[in-house]
N, C-alpha and C positions, 0 to 999 in steps of 0.2 A: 264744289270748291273752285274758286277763278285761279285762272292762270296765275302765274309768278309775274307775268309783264303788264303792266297795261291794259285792263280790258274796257277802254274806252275808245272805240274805234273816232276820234273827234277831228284826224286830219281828212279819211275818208271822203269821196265824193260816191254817191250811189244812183249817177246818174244811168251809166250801164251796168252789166254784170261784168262780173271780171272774178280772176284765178281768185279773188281773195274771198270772195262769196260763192264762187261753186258749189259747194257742200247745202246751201239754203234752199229751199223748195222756191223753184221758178215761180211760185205768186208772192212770196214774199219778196222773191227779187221786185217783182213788175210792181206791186207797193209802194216798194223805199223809190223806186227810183220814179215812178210816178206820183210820188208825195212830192220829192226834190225838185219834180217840174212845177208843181202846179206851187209850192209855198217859194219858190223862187219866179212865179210869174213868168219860166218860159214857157208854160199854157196861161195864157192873162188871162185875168178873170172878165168872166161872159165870152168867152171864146168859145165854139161846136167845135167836135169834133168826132172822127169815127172810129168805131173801135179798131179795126184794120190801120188807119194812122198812126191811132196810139201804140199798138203792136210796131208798128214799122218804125218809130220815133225812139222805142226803148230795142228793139231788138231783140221782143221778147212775145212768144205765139202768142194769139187770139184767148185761149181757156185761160192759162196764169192771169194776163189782163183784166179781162172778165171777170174773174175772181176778183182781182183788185179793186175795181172800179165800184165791186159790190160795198168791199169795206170801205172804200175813199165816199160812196155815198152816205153809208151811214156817220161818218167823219165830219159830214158837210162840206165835204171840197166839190163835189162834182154830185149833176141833177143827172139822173139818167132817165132821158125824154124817149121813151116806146115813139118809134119809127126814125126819131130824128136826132139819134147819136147820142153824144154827152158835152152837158153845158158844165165850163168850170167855175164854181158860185163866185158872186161878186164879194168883195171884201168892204162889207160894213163897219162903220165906225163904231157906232150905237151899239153893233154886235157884241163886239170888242170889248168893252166895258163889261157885259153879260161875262162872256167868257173869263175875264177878271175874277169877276165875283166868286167864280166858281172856283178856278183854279186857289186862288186865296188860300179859299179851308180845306182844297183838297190838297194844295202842295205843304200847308204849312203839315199837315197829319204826316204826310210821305218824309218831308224832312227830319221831324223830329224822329219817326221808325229808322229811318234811314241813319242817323246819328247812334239810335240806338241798338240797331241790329247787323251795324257793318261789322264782317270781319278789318281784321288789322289790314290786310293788304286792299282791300276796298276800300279804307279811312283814308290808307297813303296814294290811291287812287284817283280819288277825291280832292287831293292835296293836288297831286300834279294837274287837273282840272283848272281847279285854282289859277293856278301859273300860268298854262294854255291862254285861259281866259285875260289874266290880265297882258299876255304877249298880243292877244287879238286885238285888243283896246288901244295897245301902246302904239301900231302899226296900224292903226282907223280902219282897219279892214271887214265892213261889217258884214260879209258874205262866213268869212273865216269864224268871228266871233259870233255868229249865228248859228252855224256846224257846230262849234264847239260847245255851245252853249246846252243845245238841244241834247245832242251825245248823252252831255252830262245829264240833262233833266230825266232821259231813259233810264241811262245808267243808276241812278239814285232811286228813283222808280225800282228797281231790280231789288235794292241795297233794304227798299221798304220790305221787301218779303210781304207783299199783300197784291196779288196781281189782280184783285178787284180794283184797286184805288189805280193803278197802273191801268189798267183798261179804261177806266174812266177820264182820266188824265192824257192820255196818246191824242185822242181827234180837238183836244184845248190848247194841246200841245202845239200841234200843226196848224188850228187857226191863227195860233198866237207868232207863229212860226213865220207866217208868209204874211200877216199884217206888218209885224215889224218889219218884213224883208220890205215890202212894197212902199213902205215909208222911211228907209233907211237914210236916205239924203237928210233928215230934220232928227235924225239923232243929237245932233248936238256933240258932246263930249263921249269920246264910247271910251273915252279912260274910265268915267264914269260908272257910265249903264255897266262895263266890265267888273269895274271893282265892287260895285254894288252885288253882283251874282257870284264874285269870288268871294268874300264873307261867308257868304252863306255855302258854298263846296267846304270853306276851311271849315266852318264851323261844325260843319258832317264828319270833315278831317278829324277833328280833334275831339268826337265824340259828344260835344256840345250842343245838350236836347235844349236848354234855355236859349242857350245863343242861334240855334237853327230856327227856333220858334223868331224871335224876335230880326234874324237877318230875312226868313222867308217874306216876314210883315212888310220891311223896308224894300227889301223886292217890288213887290206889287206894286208898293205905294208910289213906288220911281214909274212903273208902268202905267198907271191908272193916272199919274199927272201928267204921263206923255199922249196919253191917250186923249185927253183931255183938252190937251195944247192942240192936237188936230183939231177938235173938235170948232175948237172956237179962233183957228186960223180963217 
């Protein structure tokens, strides 16, 4: 059963550990917080680096990292080259598109579960999302409305009660995660890109398996035309 508050952690930054993650096993910390480096590009991409760095950059031993670096690889964030450290992958446009396609059918599935299997305080959860996201938009802030965004996409993930489609969903998540971060500047209206992904939180709000189906489609389709816009800048 979730808390009575909030369990969206969407202001959160997980770049270090801190009192508020204590409780989380040291490789999950070295995870979140070396996902945050690398889909925020303060590891750029094609960048070496060594594992002892990366420990010394999060503040967190050599074994949790390691562990990390194992899942951040099968993720496709980072190449681990035997003798010569870890490369963090380049961010492809062409890729992007791929990743599109997939998330597509797998978020529109997640959504509509997600509409259909929240409890009440998960729908009102959802709602305040909503709001989050459109406060991010309204203040251009698209580091903020990136956090928030993501948070949500976990969080809804959870609300699907299918942690197959949630596992599948996490490393698309993250590519998609640090491609927008990296191309944030040609967003355009992020009143926009915002209210287009708050539809679809309300529409989980308010238990709306049509309208999640039909908000997660217009999603995409906003991203697959920005992707697109790169493409042929």
């Amino acid at each position: 059963m979730p808390p009575s508050r909030s369990p969206l952690p969407v202001r959160a930054t997980a770049i270090e550990p801190t009192a508020a993650n204590a409780g989380i096993r040291l490789g999950d910390q070295a995870y979140t917080a070396l996902e945050e480096l690398i889909v925020t590009a303060a590891l750029p991409p094609g960048s070496l680096w060594s594992e002892a760095a990366l420990s010394e950059r999060t503040g967190i031993g050599r074994t949790p990292v390691r562990e990390a670096l194992q899942r951040l690889a099968a993720d496709h964030l980072v190449v681990l080259l035997r003798r010569h450290g870890i490369k963090i992958t380049e961010v492809q446009v062409s890729e992007q598109l791929l990743v599109l396609d997939t998330r597509r059918e797998l978020e529109r599935l997640v959504s509509v579960w997600a509409a259909r299997r929240a409890t009440n305080i998960e729908k009102q959860a959802h709602i305040r999302g909503a709001v989050e996201l459109r406060e991010a938009g309204e203040r251009r802030d698209p580091l903020l409305y990136l956090r928030v965004h993501f948070a949500l996409k976990k969080f809804t993930c959870c609300c699907a009660r299918n942690p197959f489609a949630a596992r599948a969903l996490s490393p698309l998540h993250a590519l998609s995660r640090r491609f927008f971060y990296v191309h944030r500047d040609r967003f355009g209206d992020l009143m926009e890109v915002a209210r287009v992904h708050a539809d679809l939180a309300e529409a989980i709000g308010r238990g709306d398996e049509d309208g999640a189906s039909a908000c997660c489609d217009a999603m995409t389709d906003y991203a697959v035309a920005f992707t697109r816009k790169i493409i042929l800048e």
